[in-house]
N, C-alpha and C positions, 0 to 999 in steps of 0.2 A: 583324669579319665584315660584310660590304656587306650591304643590303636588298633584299630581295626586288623585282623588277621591281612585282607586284602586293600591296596590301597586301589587311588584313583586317581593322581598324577605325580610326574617325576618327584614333587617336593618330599609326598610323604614315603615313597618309594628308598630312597636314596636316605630316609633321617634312620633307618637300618643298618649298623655298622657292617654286616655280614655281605650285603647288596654292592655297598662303599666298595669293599674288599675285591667283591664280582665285578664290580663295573672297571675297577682298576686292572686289574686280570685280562679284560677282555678289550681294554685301551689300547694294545699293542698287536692281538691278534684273533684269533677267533681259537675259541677252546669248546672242547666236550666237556661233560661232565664229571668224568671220572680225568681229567686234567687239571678242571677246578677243585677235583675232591683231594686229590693229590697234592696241589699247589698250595690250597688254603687248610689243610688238615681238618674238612668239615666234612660229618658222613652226607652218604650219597641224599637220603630225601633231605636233608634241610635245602642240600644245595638244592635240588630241585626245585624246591616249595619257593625258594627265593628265587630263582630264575623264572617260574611261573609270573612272580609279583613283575617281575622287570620286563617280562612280556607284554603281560595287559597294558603296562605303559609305554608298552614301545620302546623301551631304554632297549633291549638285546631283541632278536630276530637269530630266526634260528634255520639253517639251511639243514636239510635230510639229505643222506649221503650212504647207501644202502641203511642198514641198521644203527650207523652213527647220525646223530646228531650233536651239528655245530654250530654254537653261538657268537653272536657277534655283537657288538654294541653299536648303537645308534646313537652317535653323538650330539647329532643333530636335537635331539630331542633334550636334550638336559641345557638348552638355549633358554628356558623361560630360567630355570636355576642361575644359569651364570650372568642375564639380564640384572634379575634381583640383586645377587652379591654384586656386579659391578657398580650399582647405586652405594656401596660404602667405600669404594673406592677413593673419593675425593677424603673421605675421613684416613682412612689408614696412610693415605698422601702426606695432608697435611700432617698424622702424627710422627711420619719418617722424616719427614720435613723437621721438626720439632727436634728430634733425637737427634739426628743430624748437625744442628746448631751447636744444639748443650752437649754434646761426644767434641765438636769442634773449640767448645770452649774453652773445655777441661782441657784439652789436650796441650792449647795453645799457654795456659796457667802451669802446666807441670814442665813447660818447656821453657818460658819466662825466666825462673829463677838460677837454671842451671845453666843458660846463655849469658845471666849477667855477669860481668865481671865485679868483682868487689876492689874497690881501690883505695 
């Protein structure tokens, strides 16, 4: 079943690679639109329509500035996101953990043979 034109929180907001792209863009500073149209080589309304969607969720906020408008990101708001993904955190732990080992084994086996001496 396809996605709704308009979401209703950060999750489904953000599963939008073009938004992804917005939200990174606007992690470092506040951009107009024709900044982000620039940056991201996306025409003016897509960028729009996707800065619309990241409004309703509060992800950006946009400051009026005579005839400019500036966006900015609410970072604060992609906290229920980064909650969630830190629940698999103990998993990608344990599998760096894992890699770690067996990288150290191998390592320790290709180094064995060439320290020995043969007598």
């Amino acid at each position: 079943m396809p996605r709704s034109p308009t979401t209703t929180d950060a999750f489904n907001a953000i599963a939008e690679k073009r938004r992804r792209d917005i939200i990174h863009q606007l992690a470092g500073k506040e951009c107009s639109v024709n900044d982000l149209v620039e940056s991201l080589g996306v025409a003016q309304p897509q960028i729009s329509k996707h800065l619309r969607v990241l409004r309703e969720v509060k992800l950006v906020s946009v400051r009026r500035e005579g005839k400019h408008r500036w966006y900015s990101l609410n970072a604060k708001q992609l906290k229920p996101v980064y909650d969630w993904v830190q629940t698999f955190e103990r998993f990608w732990d344990h599998q760096l953990a894992n890699i770690k080992v067996i990288a150290e084994a191998k390592a320790a086996a290709q180094k064995k043979p060439h320290n020995q001496k043969e007598g």
